[in-house]
Legacy VTK file of the C-alpha trace (Angstrom):
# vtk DataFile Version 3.0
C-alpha trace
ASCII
DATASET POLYDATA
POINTS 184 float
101.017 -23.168 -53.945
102.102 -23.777 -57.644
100.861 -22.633 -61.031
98.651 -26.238 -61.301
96.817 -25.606 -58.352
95.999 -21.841 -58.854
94.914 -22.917 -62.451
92.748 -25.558 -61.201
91.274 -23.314 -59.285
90.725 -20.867 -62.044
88.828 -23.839 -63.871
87.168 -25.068 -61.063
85.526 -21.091 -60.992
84.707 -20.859 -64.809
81.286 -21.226 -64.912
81.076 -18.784 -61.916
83.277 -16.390 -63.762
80.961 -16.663 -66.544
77.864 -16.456 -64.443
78.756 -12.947 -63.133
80.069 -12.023 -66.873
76.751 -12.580 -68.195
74.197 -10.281 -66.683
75.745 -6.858 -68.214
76.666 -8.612 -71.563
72.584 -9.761 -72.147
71.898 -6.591 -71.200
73.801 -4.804 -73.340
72.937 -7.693 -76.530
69.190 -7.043 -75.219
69.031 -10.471 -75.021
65.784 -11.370 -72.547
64.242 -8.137 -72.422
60.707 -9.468 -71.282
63.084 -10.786 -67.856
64.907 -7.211 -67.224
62.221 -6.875 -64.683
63.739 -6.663 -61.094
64.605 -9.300 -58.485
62.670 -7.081 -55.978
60.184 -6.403 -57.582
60.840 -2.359 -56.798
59.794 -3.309 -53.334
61.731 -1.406 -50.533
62.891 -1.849 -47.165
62.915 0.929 -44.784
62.817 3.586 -47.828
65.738 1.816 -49.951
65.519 -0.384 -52.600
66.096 -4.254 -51.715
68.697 -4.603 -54.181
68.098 -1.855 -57.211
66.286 -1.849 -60.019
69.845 -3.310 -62.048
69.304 -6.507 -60.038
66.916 -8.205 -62.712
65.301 -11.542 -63.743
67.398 -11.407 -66.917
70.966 -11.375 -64.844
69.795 -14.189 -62.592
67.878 -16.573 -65.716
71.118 -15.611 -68.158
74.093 -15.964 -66.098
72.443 -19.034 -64.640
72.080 -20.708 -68.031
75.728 -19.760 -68.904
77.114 -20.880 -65.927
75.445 -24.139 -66.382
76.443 -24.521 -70.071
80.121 -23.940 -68.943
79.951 -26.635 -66.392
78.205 -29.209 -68.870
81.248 -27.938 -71.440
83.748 -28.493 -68.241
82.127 -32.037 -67.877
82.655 -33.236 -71.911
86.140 -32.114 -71.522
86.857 -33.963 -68.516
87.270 -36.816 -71.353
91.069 -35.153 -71.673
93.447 -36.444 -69.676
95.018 -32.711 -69.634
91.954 -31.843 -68.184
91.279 -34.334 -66.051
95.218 -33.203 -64.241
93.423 -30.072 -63.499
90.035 -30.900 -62.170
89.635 -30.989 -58.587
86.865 -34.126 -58.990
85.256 -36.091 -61.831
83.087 -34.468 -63.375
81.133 -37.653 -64.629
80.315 -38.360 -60.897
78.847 -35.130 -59.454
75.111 -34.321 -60.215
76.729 -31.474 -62.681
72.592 -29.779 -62.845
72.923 -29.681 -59.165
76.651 -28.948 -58.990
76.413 -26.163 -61.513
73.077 -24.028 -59.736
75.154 -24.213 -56.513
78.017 -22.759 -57.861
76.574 -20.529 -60.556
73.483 -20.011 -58.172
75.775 -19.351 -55.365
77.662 -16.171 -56.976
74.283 -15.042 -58.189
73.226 -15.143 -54.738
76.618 -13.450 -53.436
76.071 -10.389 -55.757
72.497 -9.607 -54.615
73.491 -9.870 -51.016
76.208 -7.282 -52.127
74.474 -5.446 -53.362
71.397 -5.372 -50.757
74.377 -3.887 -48.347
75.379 -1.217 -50.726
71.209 -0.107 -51.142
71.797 -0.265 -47.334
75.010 2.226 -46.619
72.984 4.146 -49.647
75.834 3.231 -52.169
73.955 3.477 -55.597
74.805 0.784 -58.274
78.383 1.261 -59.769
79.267 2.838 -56.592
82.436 1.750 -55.598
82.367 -0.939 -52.363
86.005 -2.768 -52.382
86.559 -5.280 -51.826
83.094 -6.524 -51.778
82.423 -5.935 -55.411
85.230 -8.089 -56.640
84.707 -11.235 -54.602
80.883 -11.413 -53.244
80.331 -13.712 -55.605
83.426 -16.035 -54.445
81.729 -16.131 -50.981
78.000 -16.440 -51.830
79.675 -19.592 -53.908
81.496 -20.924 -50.738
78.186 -20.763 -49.017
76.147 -22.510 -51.186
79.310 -25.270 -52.239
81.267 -25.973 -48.971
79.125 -28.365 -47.464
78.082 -30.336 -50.701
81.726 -30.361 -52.230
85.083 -31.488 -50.215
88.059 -29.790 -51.869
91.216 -28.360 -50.521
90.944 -25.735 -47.778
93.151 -23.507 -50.297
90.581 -23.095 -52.717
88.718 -20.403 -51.730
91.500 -18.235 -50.115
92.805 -18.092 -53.215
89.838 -18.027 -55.186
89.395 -14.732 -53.045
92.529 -13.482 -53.804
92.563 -14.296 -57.538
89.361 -12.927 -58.088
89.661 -9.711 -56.884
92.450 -8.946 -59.166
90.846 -10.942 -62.472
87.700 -9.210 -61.662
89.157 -5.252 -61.367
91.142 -6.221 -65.171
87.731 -8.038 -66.642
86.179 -5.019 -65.201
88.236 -2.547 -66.410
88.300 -4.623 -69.544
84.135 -4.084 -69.660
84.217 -0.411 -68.959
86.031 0.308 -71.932
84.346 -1.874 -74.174
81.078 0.171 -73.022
79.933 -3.383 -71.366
79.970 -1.489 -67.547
79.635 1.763 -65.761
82.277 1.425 -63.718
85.857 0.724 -63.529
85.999 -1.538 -60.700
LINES 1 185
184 0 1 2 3 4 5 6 7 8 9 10 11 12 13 14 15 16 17 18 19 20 21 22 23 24 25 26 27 28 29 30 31 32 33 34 35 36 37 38 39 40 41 42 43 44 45 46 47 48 49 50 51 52 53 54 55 56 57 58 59 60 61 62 63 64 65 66 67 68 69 70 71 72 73 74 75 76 77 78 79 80 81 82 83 84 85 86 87 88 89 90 91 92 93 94 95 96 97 98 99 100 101 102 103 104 105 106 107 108 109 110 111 112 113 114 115 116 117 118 119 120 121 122 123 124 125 126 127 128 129 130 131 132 133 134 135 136 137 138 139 140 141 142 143 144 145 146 147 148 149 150 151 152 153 154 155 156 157 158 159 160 161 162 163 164 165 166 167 168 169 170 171 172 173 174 175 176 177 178 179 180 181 182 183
């Protein structure tokens, strides 16, 4: 494994990065207050709450649209032949709309699983559940991308690996900047 491939996998990630960035930042910016309703509507299973009352329309309809914007930003660069030595496909022949709520859709869909486990075990939000918490959003991405997108086995082995360092530093990062509740 060299330095180009782990950074092409970093890129390959961004808008997934950005999509689980984005929930506690428009929170915090009160940006979409009308959606900070929750994705479960308060409804519980078996006395616990689905996911928690954190787990909001907001998160999902925010880090969505980021997620997207980063791809369609990923996709103009592709013009760069700098880029291009990084990308893992062209960008100008993948449905990017469709590519984009997979992948951005995908770690959206990883973190609410997540977190439906830790309502489970009884784990409130912030709670720590390692290493869950720094790379459900890698897998719920896997899920929804491996059988639309053929790229190199490695990706997502390191993709798991990567993230759960980059996501305890951006974490750590976010707790001091007042952005999360907890370190991890």
């Amino acid at each position: 494994m060299n330095f180009q491939f782990v950074l092409s996998c970093l890129y390959f990630f961004l808008p997934a990065y950005f999509t689980n960035m984005t929930p506690p930042l428009a929170k915090k910016l009160g940006i979409l207050d009308c959606l900070g309703k929750p994705v479960d509507f308060g409804k519980r299973l078996r006395e616990k709450c689905i996911f928690g009352p954190h787990k909001t329309w907001r998160g999902i309809v925010a880090g969505l649209t980021v997620g997207l914007l980063i791809v369609y930003l990923q996709s103009w660069l592709y013009q760069f032949p700098s880029v291009q030595n990084i990308c893992f496909f062209n960008y100008h022949e993948i449905n990017l709309l469709f590519f984009g709520f997979l992948l951005c859709g995908g770690a959206l869909f990883g973190d609410l699983i997540s977190a439906f486990f830790k309502r489970r075990l009884g784990l409130k939000p912030g709670t720590k559940f390692v290493p869950f918490d720094q790379i459900n959003y890698v897998i719920g991405s896997a899920i929804f991308l491996t059988l639309f997108l053929k790229i190199d086995i490695l990706v997502w082995p390191t993709l798991l690996a990567l993230t759960f360092f980059l996501h305890i530093i951006i974490n750590r990062l976010g707790y001091n900047l007042n952005l999360h509740r907890a370190k991890w």
